[in-house]
C-alpha positions, -999 to 999 in steps of 0.1 A, spaced: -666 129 -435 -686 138 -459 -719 130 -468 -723 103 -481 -763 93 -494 -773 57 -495 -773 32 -520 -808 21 -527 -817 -16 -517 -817 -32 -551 -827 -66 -560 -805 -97 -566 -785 -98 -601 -765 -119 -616 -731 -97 -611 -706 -93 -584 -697 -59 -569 -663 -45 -579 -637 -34 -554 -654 -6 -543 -679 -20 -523 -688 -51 -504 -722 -72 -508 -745 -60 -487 -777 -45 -498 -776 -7 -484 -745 12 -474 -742 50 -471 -716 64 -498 -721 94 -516 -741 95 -551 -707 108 -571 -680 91 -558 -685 68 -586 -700 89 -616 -726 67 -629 -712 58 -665 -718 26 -681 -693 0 -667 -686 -33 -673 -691 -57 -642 -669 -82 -634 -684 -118 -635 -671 -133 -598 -695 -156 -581 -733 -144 -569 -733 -134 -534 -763 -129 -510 -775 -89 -518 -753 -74 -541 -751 -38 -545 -745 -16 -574 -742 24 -570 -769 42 -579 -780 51 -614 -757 25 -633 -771 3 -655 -764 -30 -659 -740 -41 -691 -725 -71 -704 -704 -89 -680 -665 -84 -682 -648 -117 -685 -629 -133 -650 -595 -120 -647 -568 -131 -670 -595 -136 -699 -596 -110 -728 -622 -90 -739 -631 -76 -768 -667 -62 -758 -672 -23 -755 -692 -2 -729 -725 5 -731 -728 39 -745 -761 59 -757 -782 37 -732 -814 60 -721 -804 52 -682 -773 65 -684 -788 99 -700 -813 107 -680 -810 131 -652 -810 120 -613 -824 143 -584 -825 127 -547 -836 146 -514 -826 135 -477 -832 144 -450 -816 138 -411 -821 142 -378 -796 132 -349 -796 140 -313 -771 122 -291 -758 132 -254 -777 163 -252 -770 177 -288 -795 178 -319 -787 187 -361 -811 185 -387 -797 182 -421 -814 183 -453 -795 172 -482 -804 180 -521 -781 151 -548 -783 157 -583 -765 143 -618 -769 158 -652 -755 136 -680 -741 154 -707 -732 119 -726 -729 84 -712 -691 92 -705 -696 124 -692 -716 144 -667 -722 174 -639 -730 165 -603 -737 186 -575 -744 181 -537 -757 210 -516 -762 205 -475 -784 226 -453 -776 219 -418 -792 236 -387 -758 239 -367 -719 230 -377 -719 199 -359 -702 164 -359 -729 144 -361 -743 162 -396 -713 151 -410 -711 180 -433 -686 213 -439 -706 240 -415 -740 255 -404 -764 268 -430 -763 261 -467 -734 247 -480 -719 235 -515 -705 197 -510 -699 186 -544 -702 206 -574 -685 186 -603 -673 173 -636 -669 138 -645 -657 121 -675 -651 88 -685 -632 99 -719 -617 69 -734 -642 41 -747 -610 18 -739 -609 20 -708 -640 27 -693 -630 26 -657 -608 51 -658 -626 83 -647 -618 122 -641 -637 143 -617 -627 180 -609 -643 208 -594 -659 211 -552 -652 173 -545 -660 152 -513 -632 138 -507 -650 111 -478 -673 103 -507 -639 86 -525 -614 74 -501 -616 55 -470 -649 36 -480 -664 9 -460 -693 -10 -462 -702 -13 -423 -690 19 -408 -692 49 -430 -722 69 -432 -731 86 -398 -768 86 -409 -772 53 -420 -744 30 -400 -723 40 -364 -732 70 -351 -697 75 -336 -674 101 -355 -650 72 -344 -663 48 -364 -668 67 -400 -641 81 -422 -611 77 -400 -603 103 -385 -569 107 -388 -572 113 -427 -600 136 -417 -574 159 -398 -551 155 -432 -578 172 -455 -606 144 -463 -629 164 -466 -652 188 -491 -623 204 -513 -621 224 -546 -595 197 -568 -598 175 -590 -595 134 -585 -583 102 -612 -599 69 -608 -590 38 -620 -606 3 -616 -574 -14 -630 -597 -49 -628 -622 -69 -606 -598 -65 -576 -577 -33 -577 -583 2 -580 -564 33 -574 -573 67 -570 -557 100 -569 -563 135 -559 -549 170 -557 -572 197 -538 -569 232 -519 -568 233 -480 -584 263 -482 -622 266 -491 -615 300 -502 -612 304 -544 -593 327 -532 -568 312 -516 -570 285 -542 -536 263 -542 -531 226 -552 -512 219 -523 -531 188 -509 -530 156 -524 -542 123 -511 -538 88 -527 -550 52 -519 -550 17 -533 -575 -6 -531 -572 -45 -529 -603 -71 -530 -599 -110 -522 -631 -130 -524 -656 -107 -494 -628 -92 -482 -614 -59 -489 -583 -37 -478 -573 -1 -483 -542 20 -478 -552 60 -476 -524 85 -473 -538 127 -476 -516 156 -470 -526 191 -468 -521 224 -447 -545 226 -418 -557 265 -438 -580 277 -408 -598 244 -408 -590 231 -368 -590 200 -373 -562 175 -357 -557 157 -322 -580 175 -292 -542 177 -271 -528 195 -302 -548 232 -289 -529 229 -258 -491 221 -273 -473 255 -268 -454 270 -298 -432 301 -307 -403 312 -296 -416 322 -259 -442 295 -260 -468 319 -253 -491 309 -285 -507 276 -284 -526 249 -310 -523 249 -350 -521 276 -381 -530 277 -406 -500 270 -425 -496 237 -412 -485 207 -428 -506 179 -419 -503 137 -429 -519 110 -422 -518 72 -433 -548 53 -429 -557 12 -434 -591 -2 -438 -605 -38 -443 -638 -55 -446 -650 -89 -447 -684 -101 -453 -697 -131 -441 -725 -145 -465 -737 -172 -443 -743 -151 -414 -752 -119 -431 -720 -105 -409 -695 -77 -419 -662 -70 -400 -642 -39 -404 -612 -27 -388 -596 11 -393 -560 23 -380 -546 56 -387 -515 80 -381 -514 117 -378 -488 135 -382 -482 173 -375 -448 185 -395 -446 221 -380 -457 207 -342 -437 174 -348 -464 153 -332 -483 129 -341 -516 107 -332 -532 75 -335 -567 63 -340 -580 28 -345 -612 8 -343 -629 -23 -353 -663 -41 -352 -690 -59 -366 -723 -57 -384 -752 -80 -387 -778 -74 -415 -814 -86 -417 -816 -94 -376 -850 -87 -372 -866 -76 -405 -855 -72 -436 -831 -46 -446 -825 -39 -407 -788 -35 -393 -771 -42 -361 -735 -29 -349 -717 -30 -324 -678 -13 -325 -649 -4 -301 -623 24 -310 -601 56 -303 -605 87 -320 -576 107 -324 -556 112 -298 -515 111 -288 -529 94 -255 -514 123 -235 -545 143 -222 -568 139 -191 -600 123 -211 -595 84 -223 -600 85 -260 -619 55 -261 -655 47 -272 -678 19 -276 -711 19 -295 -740 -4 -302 -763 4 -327 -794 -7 -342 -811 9 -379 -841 -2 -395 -866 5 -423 -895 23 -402 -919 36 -437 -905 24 -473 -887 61 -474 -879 63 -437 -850 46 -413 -850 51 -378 -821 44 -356 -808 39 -318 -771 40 -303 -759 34 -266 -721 48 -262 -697 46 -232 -666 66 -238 -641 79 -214 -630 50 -201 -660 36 -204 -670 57 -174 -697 79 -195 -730 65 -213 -751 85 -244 -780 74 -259 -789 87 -291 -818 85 -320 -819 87 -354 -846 94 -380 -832 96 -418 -857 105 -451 -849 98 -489 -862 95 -519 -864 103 -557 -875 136 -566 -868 129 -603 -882 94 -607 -852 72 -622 -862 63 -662 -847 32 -675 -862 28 -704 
């Protein structure tokens, strides 16, 4: 699920967010899932704590839908040229485990339509709740983005080491396992996870058709090896917004190329002709199909999500489920705070010994201007099993942002 670094908590402006992203004023998506060019902003309604992705700046309103417009992106604009360079760092324990993750974002404009981005992860042990590719120092993203027609400037190409979390499957409320749910349950779902939504070498299309649909598009290589470089992975997802609320369809296919990851009761399915070898290879063709919708709630400062998914292993012939839903509530206590609480399944066919099932509350807030700290309680297994877990997250600018 890929790292994803927070959006800073911005003050209120006088433009909506597009589909991307809901209102609320932090979330934790990845700086280059959107490279920062100009944009025009749609002009829908003010909501309470809008949120624009980092490094963008503001331009001239796009008129509603079904209006023309004759007015052009902002190009040469000094924000938009000026280099960004952000440092976090993480550290999670939860039911006995601990991983420390520092985590080095960076964006070079070459242009105001185009630009290199890169993302590098050092993690103390290959662990689920880093939420990155492996122990020690890692490459996450390492990029080229281009916004080439001044026409359409939401139409954007990226290729090179992409993370593929960072794109597809967003949410506002449960995303970012440093900065909302804890749970691996309640991030990117984990059934495209299995499927290859992940850090891949590939190259993605994106396309903000208008204020309320986008599409995106990407073909990768299962393997992380350049040398066993092969476009044979693609995943695809459409994205429709309605007032606060906000639904995606995800579908990712890819071989499983060493990688492990499917259904826990898959590494116990016998295979071969004397059923004597057991679990996946590498050669594996893996699918999933994933929904995901949000709603925000400006008068109570309340977000809602709900994820399904379905796995499906071709050479196995089985297949998995996974859902979950919950809720959010921002500013409890002080401001910029968050409160969850979620029930779901991770991925299971329901046919093994353990219960699949897991429930989490959660509670984040701003502890120093550059430091959150964090608390879960989790009962999975039926219920029949409690963690507790903490939290401390770091960020800030180690370029300071110019924008003038």
């Amino acid at each position: 699920m890929g790292g994803q670094s927070p959006y800073l908590p911005q003050s209120q402006v006088p433009l909506s967010p597009p589909v991307g992203m809901n209102p609320v004023q932090a979330n934790g998506y990845l700086m280059g899932q959107y490279p920062p060019f100009p944009q025009t902003a749609p002009a829908l309604p003010n909501v309470p704590y809008p949120n624009l992705p980092p490094a963008i700046p503001a331009t001239t309103p796009t008129p509603a839908i079904g209006q023309g417009s004759s007015i052009p992106p902002a190009i040469g604009s000094t924000a938009s040229r000026s280099p960004t360079l952000r440092a976090q760092g993480s550290f999670v324990t939860q039911g006995g485990n601990s991983v420390a993750r520092g985590r080095l974002s960076g964006t070079y404009p070459l242009s105001s339509q185009a630009l290199f981005g890169a993302t590098l992860d050092l993690t103390s042990e290959e662990s689920g709740l880093a939420d990155s590719p492996g122990q020690g120092l890692n490459i996450n993203e390492l990029y080229f983005a281009m916004a080439p027609f001044d026409t359409l400037p939401n139409l954007r190409f990226v290729v090179g080491q992409l993370d593929l979390t960072s794109y597809f499957d967003r949410n506002s409320f449960a995303k970012d396992g440093v900065s909302h749910f804890f749970n691996s349950a309640f991030q990117t779902n984990p059934a495209l996870s299995a499927a290859g939504i992940a850090s891949h070498p590939g190259f993605l299309v994106n396309w903000t058709l208008n204020d309320n649909i986008e599409a995106k598009a990407a073909a990768f290589s299962s393997s992380q090896k350049l040398s066993d470089f092969a476009l044979d992975g693609f995943a695809g997802e459409i994205g429709l917004r309605y007032g606060n609320g906000i639904i995606r369809g995800t579908y990712s296919t890819g071989r499983d190329a060493g990688s492990d990851t499917s259904f826990q009761e898959a590494f116990s399915i016998p295979r071969g002709d004397n059923g004597d070898e057991f679990g996946l290879e590498s050669g594996d063709r893996e699918e999933a199909y994933g929904l995901n919708a949000e709603y925000f709630v400006p008068d109570w400062n309340m977000g809602v999500f709900g994820r399904y998914g379905r796995y499906i292993n071709r050479e196995l012939d089985e297949k998995a489920t996974t859902y979950s839903f919950g809720i959010t509530f921002l500013d409890v206590f002080s401001k910029d705070d968050r409160l969850g609480l979620a029930y779901g399944q991770t991925l299971s066919n329901n046919q093994g010994r353990e219960h699949p099932d897991v429930l989490e509350l959660f509670y984040d807030f701003r502890f120093l201007p550059n430091m959150r700290l964090g608390f879960t309680v989790q009962q999975r297994n039926g219920l029949s099993e409690t963690d507790v877990g903490v939290r401390v997250k770091t960020d800030f600018d180690v370029i300071p942002n110019r924008t003038n």
